[in-house]
BAPAKE-434163 format. One record per residue (C-alpha): residue in three letters; residue number from 1; x, y, z. Coordinates in steps of 0.02 Angstrom, whole numbers. Example, Ala and Ser with C-alpha at 12.3 -4.5 7.8 and 13.67 -1.06 7.14 Angstrom:
<pamars>
PAMAR  resn  resi      c1      c2      c3
PAMAR   ala     1     615    -225     390
PAMAR   ser     2     684     -53     357
</pamars>
This chain:
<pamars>
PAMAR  resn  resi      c1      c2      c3
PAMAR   unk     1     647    9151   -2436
PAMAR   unk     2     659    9130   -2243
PAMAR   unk     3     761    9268   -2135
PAMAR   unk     4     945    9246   -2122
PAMAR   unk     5     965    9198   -1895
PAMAR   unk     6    1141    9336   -1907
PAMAR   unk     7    1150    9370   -1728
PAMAR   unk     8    1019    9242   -1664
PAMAR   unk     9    1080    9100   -1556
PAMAR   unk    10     869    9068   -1490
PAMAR   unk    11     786    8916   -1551
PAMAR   unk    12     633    8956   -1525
PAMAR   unk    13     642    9131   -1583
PAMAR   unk    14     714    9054   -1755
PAMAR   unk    15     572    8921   -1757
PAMAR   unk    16     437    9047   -1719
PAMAR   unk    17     478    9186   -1826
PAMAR   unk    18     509    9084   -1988
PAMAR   unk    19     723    9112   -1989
PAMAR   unk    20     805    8971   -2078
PAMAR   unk    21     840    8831   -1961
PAMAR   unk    22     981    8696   -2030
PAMAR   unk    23     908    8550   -1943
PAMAR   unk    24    1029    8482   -1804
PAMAR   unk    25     898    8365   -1720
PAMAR   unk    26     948    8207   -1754
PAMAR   unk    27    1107    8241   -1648
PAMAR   unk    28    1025    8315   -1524
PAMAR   unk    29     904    8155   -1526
PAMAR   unk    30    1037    8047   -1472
PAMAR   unk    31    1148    8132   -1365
PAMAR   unk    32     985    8155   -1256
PAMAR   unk    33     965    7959   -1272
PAMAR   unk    34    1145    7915   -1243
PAMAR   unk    35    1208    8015   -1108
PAMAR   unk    36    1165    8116    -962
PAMAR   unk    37    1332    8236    -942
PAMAR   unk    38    1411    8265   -1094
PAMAR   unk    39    1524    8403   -1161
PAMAR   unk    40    1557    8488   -1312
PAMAR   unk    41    1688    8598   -1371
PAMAR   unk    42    1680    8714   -1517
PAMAR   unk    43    1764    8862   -1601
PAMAR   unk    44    1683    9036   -1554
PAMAR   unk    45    1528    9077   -1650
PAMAR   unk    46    1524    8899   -1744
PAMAR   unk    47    1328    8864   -1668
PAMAR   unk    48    1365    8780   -1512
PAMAR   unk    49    1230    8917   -1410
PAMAR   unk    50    1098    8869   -1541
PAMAR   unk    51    1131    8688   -1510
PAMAR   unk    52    1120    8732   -1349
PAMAR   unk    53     941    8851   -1342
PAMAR   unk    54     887    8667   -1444
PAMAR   unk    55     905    8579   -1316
PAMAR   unk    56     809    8694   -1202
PAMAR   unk    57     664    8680   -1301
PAMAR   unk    58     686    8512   -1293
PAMAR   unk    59     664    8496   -1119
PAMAR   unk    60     539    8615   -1095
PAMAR   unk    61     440    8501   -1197
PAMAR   unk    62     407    8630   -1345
PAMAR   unk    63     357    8502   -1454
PAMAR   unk    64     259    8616   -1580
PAMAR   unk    65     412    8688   -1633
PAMAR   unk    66     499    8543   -1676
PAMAR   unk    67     390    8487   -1814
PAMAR   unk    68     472    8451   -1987
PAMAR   unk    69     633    8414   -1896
PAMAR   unk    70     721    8248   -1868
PAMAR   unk    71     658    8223   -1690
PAMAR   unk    72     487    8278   -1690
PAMAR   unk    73     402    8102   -1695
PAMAR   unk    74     548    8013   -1596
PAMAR   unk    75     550    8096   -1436
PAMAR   unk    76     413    8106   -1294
PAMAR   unk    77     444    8301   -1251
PAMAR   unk    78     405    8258   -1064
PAMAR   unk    79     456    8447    -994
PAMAR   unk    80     579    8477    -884
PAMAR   unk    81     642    8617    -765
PAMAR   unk    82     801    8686    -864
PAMAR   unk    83     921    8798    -780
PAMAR   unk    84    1023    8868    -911
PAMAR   unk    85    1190    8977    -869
PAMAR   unk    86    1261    9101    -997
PAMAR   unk    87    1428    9172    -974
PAMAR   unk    88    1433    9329   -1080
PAMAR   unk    89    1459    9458    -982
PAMAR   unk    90    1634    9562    -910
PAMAR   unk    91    1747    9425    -818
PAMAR   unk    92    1906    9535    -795
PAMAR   unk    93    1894    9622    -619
PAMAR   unk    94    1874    9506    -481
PAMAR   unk    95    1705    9612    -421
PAMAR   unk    96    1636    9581    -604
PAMAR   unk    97    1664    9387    -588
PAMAR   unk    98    1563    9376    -443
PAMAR   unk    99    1431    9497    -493
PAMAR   unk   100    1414    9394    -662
PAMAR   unk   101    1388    9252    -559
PAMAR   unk   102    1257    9291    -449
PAMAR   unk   103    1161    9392    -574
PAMAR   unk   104    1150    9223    -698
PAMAR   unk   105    1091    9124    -526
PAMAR   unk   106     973    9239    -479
PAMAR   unk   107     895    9257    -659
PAMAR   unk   108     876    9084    -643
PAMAR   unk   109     808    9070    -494
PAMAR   unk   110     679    9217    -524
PAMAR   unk   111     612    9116    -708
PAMAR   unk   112     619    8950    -602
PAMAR   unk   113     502    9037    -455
PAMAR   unk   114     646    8978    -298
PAMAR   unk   115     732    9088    -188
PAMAR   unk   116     892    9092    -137
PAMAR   unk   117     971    9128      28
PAMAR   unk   118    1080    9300      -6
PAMAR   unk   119    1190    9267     128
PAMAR   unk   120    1276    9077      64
PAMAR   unk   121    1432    9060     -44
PAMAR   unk   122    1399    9065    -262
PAMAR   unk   123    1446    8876    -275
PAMAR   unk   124    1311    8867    -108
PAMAR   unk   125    1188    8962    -196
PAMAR   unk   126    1190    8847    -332
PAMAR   unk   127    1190    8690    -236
PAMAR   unk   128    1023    8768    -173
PAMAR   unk   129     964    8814    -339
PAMAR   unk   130     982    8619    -417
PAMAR   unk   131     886    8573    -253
PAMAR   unk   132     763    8681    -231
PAMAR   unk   133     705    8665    -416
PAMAR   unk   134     709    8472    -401
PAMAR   unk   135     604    8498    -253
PAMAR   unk   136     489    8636    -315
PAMAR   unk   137     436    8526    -496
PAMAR   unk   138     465    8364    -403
PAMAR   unk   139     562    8321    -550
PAMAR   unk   140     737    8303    -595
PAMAR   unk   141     829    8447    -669
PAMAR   unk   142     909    8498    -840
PAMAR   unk   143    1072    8598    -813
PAMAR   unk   144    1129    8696    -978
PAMAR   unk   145    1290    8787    -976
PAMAR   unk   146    1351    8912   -1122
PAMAR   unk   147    1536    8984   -1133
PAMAR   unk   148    1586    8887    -958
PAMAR   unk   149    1761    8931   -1006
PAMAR   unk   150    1741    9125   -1036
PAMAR   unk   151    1775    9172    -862
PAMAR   unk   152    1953    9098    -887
PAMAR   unk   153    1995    9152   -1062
PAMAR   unk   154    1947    9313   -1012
PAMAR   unk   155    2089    9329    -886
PAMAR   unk   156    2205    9211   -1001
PAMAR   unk   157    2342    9344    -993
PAMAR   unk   158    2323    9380    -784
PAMAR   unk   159    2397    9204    -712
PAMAR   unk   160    2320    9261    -520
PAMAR   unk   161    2164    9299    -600
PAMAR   unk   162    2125    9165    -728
PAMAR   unk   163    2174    9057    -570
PAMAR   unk   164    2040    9106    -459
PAMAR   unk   165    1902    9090    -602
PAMAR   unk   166    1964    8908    -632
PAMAR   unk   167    1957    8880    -436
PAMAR   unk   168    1784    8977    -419
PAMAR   unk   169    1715    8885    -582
PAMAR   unk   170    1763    8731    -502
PAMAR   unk   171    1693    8760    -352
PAMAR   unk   172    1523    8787    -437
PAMAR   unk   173    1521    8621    -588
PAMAR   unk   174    1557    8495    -455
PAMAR   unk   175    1389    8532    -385
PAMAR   unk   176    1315    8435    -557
PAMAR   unk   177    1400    8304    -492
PAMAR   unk   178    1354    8321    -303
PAMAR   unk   179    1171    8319    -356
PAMAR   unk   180    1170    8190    -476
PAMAR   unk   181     999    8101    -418
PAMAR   unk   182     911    8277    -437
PAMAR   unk   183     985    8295    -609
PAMAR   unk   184     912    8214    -778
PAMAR   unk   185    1040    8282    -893
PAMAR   unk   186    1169    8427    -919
PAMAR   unk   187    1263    8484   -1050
PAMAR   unk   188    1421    8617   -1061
PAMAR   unk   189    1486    8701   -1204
PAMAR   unk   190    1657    8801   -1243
PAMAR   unk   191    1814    8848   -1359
PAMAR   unk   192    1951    8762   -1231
PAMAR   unk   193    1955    8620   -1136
PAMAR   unk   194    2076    8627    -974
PAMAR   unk   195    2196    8491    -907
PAMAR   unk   196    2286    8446    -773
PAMAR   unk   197    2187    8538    -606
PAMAR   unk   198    2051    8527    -703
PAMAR   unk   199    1887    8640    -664
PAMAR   unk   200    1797    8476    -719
PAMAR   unk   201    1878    8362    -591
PAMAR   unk   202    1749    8371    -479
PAMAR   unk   203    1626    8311    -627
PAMAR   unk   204    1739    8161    -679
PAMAR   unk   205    1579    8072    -775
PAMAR   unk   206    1576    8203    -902
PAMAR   unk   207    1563    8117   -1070
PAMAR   unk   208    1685    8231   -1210
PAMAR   unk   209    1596    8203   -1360
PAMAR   unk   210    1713    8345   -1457
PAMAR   unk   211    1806    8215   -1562
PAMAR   unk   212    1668    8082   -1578
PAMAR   unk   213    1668    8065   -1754
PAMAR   unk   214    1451    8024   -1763
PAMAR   unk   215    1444    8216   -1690
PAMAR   unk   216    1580    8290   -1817
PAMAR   unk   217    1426    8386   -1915
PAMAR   unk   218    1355    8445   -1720
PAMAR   unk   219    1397    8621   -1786
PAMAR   unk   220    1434    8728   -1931
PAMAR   unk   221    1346    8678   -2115
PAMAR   unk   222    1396    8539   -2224
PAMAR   unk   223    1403    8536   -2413
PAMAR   unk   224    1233    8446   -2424
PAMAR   unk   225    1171    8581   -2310
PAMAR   unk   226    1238    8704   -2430
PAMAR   unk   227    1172    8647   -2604
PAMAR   unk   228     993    8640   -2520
PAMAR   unk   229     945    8745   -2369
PAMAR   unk   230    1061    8885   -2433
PAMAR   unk   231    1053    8852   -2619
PAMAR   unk   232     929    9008   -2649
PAMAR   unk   233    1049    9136   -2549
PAMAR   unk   234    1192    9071   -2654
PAMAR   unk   235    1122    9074   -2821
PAMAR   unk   236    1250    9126   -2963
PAMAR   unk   237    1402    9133   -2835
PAMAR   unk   238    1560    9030   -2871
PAMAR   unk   239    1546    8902   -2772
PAMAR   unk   240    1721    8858   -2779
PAMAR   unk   241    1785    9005   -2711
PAMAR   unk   242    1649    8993   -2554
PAMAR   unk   243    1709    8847   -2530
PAMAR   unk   244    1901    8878   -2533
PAMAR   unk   245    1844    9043   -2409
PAMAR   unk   246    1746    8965   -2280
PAMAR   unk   247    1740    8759   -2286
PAMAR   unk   248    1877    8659   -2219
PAMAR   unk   249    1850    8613   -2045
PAMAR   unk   250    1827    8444   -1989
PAMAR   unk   251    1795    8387   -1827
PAMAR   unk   252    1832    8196   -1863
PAMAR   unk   253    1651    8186   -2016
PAMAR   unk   254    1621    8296   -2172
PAMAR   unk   255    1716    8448   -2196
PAMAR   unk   256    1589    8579   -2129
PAMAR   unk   257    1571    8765   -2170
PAMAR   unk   258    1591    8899   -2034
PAMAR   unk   259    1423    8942   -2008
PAMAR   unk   260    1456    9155   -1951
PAMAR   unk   261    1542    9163   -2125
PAMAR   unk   262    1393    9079   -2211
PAMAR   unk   263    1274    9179   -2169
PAMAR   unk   264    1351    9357   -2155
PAMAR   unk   265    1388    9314   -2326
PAMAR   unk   266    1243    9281   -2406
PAMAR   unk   267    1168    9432   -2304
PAMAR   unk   268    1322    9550   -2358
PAMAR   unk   269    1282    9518   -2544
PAMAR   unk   270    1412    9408   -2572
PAMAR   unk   271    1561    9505   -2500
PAMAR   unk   272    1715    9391   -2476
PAMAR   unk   273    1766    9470   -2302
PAMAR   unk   274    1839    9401   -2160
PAMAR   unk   275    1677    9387   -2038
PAMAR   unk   276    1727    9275   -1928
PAMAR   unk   277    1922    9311   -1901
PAMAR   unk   278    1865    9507   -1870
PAMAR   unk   279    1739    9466   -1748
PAMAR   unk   280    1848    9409   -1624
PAMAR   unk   281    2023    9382   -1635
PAMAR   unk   282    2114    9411   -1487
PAMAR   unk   283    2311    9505   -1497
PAMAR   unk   284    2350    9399   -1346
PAMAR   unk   285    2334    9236   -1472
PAMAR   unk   286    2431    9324   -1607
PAMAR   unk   287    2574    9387   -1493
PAMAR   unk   288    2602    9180   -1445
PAMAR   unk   289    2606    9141   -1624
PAMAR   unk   290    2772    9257   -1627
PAMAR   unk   291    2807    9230   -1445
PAMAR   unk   292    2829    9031   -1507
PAMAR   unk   293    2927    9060   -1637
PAMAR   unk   294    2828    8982   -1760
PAMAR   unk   295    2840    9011   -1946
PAMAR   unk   296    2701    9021   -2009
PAMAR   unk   297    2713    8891   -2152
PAMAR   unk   298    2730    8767   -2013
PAMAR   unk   299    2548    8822   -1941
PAMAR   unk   300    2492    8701   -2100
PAMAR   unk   301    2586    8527   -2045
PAMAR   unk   302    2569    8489   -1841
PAMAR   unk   303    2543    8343   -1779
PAMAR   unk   304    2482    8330   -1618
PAMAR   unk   305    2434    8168   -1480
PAMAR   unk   306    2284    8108   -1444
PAMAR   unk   307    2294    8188   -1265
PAMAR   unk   308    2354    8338   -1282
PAMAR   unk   309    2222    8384   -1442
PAMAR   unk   310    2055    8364   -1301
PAMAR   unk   311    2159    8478   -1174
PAMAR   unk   312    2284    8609   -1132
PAMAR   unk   313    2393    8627    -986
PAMAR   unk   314    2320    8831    -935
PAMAR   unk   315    2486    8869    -865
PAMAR   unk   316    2621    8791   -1018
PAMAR   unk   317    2505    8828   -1169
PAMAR   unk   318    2529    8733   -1307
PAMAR   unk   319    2523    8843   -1475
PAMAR   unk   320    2455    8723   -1565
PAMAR   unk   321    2318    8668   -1463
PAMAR   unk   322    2253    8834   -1427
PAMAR   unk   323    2264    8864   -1629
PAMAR   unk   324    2147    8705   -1636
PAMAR   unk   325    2030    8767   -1514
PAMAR   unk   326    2001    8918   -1546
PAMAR   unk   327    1979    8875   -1712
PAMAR   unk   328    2138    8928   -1825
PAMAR   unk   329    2180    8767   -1854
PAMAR   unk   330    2079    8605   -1891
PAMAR   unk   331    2108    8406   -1930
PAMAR   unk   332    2169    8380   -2077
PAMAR   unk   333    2180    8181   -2050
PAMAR   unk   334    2179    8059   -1890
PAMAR   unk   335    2355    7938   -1906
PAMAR   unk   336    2392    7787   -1801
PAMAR   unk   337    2579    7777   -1761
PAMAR   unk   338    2636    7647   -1640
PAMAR   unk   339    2454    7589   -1601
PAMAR   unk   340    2465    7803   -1529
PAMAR   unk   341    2314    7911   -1602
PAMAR   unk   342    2397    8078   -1703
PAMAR   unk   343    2304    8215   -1763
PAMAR   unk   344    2396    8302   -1920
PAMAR   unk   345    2322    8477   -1916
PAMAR   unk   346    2307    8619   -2025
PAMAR   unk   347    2246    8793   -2063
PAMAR   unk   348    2054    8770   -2108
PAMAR   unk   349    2054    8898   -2261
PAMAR   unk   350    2083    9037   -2359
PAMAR   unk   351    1988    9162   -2237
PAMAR   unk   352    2097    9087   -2096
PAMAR   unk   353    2233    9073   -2167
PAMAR   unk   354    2245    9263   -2246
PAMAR   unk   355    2193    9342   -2095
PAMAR   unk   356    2293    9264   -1959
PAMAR   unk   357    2448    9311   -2075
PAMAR   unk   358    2390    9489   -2093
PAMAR   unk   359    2368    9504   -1913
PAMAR   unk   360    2557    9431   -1883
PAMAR   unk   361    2609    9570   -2017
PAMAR   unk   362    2517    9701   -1940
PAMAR   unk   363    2602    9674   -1765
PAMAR   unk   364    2753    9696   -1835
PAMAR   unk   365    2761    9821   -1989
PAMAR   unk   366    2613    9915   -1921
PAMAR   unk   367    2634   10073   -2015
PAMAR   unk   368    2636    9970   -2174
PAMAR   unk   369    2464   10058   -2275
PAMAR   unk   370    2405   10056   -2429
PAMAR   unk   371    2401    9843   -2470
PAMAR   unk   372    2267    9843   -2603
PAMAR   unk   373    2380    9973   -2693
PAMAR   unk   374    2536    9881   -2636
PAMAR   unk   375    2468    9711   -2702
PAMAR   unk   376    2443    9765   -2869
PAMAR   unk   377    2608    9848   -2897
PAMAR   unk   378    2689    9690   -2815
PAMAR   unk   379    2594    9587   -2937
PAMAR   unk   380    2633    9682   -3092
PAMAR   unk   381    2810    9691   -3035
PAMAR   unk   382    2823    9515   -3039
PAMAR   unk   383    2717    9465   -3199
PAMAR   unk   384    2854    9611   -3276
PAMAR   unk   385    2996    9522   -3215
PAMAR   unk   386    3040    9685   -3123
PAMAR   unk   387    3145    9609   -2980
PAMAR   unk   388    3215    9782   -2905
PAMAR   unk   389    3021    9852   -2866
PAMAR   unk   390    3017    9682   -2787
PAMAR   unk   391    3169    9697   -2694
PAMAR   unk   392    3115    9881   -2658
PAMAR   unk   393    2948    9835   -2584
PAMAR   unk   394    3018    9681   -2479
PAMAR   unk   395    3170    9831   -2404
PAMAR   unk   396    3009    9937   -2352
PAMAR   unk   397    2925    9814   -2258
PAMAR   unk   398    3097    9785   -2156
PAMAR   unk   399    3121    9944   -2152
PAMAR   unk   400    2961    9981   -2071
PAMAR   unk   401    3001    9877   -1921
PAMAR   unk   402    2995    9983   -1760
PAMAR   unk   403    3163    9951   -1695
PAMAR   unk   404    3085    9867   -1500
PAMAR   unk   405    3004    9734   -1608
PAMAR   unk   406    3192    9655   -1624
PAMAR   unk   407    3280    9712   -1452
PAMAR   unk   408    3138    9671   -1341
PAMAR   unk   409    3101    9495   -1385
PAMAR   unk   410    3182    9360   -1503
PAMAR   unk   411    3192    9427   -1686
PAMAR   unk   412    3363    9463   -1678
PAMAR   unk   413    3408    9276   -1652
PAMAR   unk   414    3260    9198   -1743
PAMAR   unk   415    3348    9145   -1894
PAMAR   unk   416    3185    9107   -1996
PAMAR   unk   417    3113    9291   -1954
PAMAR   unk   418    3160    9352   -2121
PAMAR   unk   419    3065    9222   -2209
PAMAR   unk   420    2938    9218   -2081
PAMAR   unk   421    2920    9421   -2128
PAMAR   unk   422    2915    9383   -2324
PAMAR   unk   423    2801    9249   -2304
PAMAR   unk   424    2657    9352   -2225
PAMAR   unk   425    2683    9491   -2323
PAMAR   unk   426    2645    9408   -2475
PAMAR   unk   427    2504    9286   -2378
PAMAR   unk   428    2424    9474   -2339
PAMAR   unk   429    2421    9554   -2501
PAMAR   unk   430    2359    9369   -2581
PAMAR   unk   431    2501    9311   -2700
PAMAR   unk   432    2527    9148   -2768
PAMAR   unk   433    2656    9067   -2686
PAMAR   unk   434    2714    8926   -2600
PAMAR   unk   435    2834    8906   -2427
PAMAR   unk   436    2927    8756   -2409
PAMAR   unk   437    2914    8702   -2602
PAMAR   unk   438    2949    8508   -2607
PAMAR   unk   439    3045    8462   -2747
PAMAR   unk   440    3152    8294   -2770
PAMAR   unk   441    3311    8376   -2730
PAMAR   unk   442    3233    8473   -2582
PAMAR   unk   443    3135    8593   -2510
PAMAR   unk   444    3140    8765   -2598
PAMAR   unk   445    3131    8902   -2478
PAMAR   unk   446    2990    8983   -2565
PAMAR   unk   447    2911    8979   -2739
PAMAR   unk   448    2811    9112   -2834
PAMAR   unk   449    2705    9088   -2985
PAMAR   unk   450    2601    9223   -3101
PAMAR   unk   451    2552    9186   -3256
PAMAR   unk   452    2708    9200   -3362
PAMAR   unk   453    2851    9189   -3222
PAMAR   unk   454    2903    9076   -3094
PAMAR   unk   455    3005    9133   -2938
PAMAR   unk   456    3137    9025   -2848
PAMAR   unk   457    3189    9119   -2697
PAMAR   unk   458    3306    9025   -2551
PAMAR   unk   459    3358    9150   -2398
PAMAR   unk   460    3505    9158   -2316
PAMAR   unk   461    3554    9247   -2156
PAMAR   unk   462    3754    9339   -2163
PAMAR   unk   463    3811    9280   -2310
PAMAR   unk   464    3790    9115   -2407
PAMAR   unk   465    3735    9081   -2599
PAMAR   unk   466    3568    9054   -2629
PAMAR   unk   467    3576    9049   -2829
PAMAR   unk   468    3725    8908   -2808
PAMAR   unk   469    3611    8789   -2677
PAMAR   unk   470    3457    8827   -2826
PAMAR   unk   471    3566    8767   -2965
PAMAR   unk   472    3669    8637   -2881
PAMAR   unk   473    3498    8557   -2817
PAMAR   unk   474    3408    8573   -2977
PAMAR   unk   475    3252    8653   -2906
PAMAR   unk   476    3197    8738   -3067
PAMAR   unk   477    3162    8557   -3147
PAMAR   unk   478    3009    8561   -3055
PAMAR   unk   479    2958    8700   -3180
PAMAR   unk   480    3032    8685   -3339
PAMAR   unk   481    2875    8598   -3446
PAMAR   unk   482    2764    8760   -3386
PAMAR   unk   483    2831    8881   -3530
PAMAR   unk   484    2867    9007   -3409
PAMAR   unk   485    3009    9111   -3390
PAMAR   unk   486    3106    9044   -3208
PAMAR   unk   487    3207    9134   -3104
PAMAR   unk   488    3306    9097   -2950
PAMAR   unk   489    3333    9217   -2805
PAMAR   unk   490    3448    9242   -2662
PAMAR   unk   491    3382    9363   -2531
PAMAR   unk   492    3533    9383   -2369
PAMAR   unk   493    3459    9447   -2226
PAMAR   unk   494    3559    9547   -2103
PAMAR   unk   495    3525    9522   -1935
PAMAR   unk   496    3631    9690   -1871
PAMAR   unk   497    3557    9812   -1999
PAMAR   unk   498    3363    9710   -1989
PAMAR   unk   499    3354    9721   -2188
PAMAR   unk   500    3403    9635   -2325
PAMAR   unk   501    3578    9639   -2369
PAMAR   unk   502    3592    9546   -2537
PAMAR   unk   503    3478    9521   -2674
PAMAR   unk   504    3533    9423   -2811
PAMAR   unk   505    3446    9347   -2972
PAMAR   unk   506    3455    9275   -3135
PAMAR   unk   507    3339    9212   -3275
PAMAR   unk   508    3379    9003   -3278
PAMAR   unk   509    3312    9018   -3440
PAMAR   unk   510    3464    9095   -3531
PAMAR   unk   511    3567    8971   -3444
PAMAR   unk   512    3559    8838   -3592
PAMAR   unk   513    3733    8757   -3538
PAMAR   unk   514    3680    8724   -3354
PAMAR   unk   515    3523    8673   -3415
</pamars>
């Protein structure tokens, strides 16, 4: 079998030292063809840099390395000169910024063989560099940027700096455009997309082709991809449960894998982990999600415009669209309402959707140890009936929040924080439940099934009857031809005390006259 590329975002290193390649060609093929400045947006680590180091070889005419693939006999591989800029270094101190900067333009300038006067501005120097290099190969030049937006989401947090990197990035992309008879093509990749002042506005004839649906398979693996170019890493796996892991985004095509996952799994010996969530999740993301008060149930039903999906506003984030971008949420479907475009989104899957809940947990109950112990007594407790260890474990977790989580922000008036608590708890420790249970009577609160019980639980905050709004709206119908035992549960939540003040249940099944 052919290496495993974990860690390798080079073409041509993949290519000539036999790593598997999943062949993205025919894309590449014709957005070369179609378009001279495009732009592409994709989650972190989701292939967009070896897209990218594709292309270079592409225009360096490295034709020799193409062979096998979709393009090889389609495309001319007339070299070009290819200056190709790599954000990856330390953006947070202003002296950094401009040291990353120049070193990336003089690299480029040193492989290119052009020199650069020392004493213009960075957006000068690389006004010079497209020139010079046009001038130099007497031919027009390829312009390859990866990560443009890490400068700013480094600083995401600093409003004064994340400013100036939007003005300085600015100042240096509307050069493409300023040059655009010495340029034959360039291409930008990144997580976010930025509205309003716009570092793109001075290169207005970028082409988005994020949400084009013929480039929804640009990056991450398909299913056919799967069952072939990965079927010997994956033999005797359960597919199924791979799939429930790591597919699930969509990008307007096929439902595509995350490729990090894919790969760190089959090298990893078929560890379910969560790769790609602890690669790089930022606390700043995580800290929104509560600073927005959203309940996390709700993360799996947004619907967002047309608009605001391709862009955010950098100073009023949108939760949402951030989620989508960065890749904790994905399209679930596209819906026309009022001849308006509407993306329903949701939370790709399982891998996602545990850890992002964990996280939540973790920020608030972070003393809370012990889960894989925890789980197991939480799930015997509940396949046992035994609703006090239940009640006991859920009083913990409350009890275990430091008391500035509630006076120096909004838990004490966030009404759905108890539930909101409950629910990632259980997401965290894996339990079978379900938030926001439809029924034809309702929406249960929350619904828990093992394999010889089913829970009804409805919260209530002060006082209030959660058993009487369970019976009086019938939920339990929902689950009587299961042959399990139901049982509905109020859980009162008080907001002064920041526990649970009442926990009240009874088996529906013994009920034969209300029944």
């Amino acid at each position: 079998m052919q290496k495993l590329p974990i860690g390798i975002h080079s073409f041509s290193k993949i290519m000539e030292d036999d790593y598997l390649y999943v062949d993205k060609t025919k894309e590449a093929y014709e957005i070369i063809c179609s378009y001279q400045y495009v732009f592409l947006s994709r989650p972190r680590r989701f292939g967009k840099s070896l897209f990218l180091t594709t292309l270079h070889a592409i225009f360096e005419g490295k034709k020799e390395l193409f062979k096998g693939l979709y393009i090889y006999d389609k495309y001319d591989f007339e070299p070009y000169p290819v200056i190709r800029i790599h954000w990856g270094g330390n953006f947070m101190p202003e002296v950094n910024f401009q040291s990353e900067i120049q070193s990336a333009l003089r690299w480029n300038a040193e492989c290119l063989g052009v020199t650069l006067a020392k004493d213009l501005s960075l957006s000068s120097q690389f006004d010079s560099l497209i020139k010079r290099t046009y001038k130099k190969y007497n031919k027009r030049v390829v312009i390859l940027i990866d990560e443009y937006d890490k400068p700013i989401l480094d600083n995401i947090t600093d409003p004064a700096m994340r400013n100036y990197a939007r003005n300085m990035l600015k100042g240096l992309y509307e050069h493409i455009k300023y040059n655009d008879e010495y340029v034959r093509f360039a291409f930008l990749t990144g997580v976010s997309k930025f509205s309003k002042v716009s570092i793109f506005s001075g290169l207005n004839n970028l082409v988005d082709i994020s949400l084009y649906p013929q480039y929804g398979n640009i990056c991450g693996y398909t299913q056919a991809d799967i069952e072939t170019s990965f079927q010997p890493y994956l033999e005797g796996v359960d597919m199924e449960k791979v799939k429930r892991w790591y597919d699930g985004y969509n990008f307007l095509k096929d439902n595509v894998y995350n490729p990090f996952d894919i790969l760190n799994f089959c090298a990893n010996g078929h560890l379910y982990k969560n790769y790609w969530f602890e690669s790089g999740t930022s606390s700043f993301l995580i800290n929104l999600i509560k600073e927005k008060r959203f309940f996390p149930p709700d993360l799996q039903n947004i619907k967002v415009g047309e608009e605001i999906l391709q862009s955010f506003d950098i100073d009023n984030i949108e939760l949402p669209v951030l989620l989508y971008q960065a890749g904790y949420l994905t399209i679930k479907e596209a819906v026309t309402v009022r001849d308006g475009l509407y993306y329903q989104l949701r939370i790709p899957n399982f891998e996602v959707q545990k850890s992002l809940n964990e996280a939540i947990l973790n920020t608030v109950t972070p003393s809370i140890i012990e889960k894989t112990k925890m789980q197991d007594n939480l799930y015997f407790a509940l396949e046992h009936a035994d609703l006090e260890t239940f009640k006991n474990h859920l009083t913990r977790v409350f009890a275990n929040i430091p008391y500035h989580n509630y006076s120096n922000n909004y838990i004490a008036q966030y009404e759905g924080f108890c539930a909101s608590v409950i629910y990632t708890y259980l997401y965290s420790l894996n339990m079978p439940f379900v938030a926001e249970d439809c029924t034809n009577q309702g929406r249960i609160d929350m619904s828990i099934e093992v394999e010889h019980n089913v829970y009804i639980i409805e919260f209530k905050i002060g006082t209030g009857n959660g058993i009487a709004q369970i019976m009086d709206k019938k939920y339990y119908e929902k689950y009587q031809k299961q042959g399990k035992k139901i049982y509905a549960v109020g859980i009162n939540f008080d907001k002064e005390k920041r526990n649970i003040s009442g926990f009240n249940y009874i088996e529906i099944s013994d009920l034969k006259d209300v029944l």
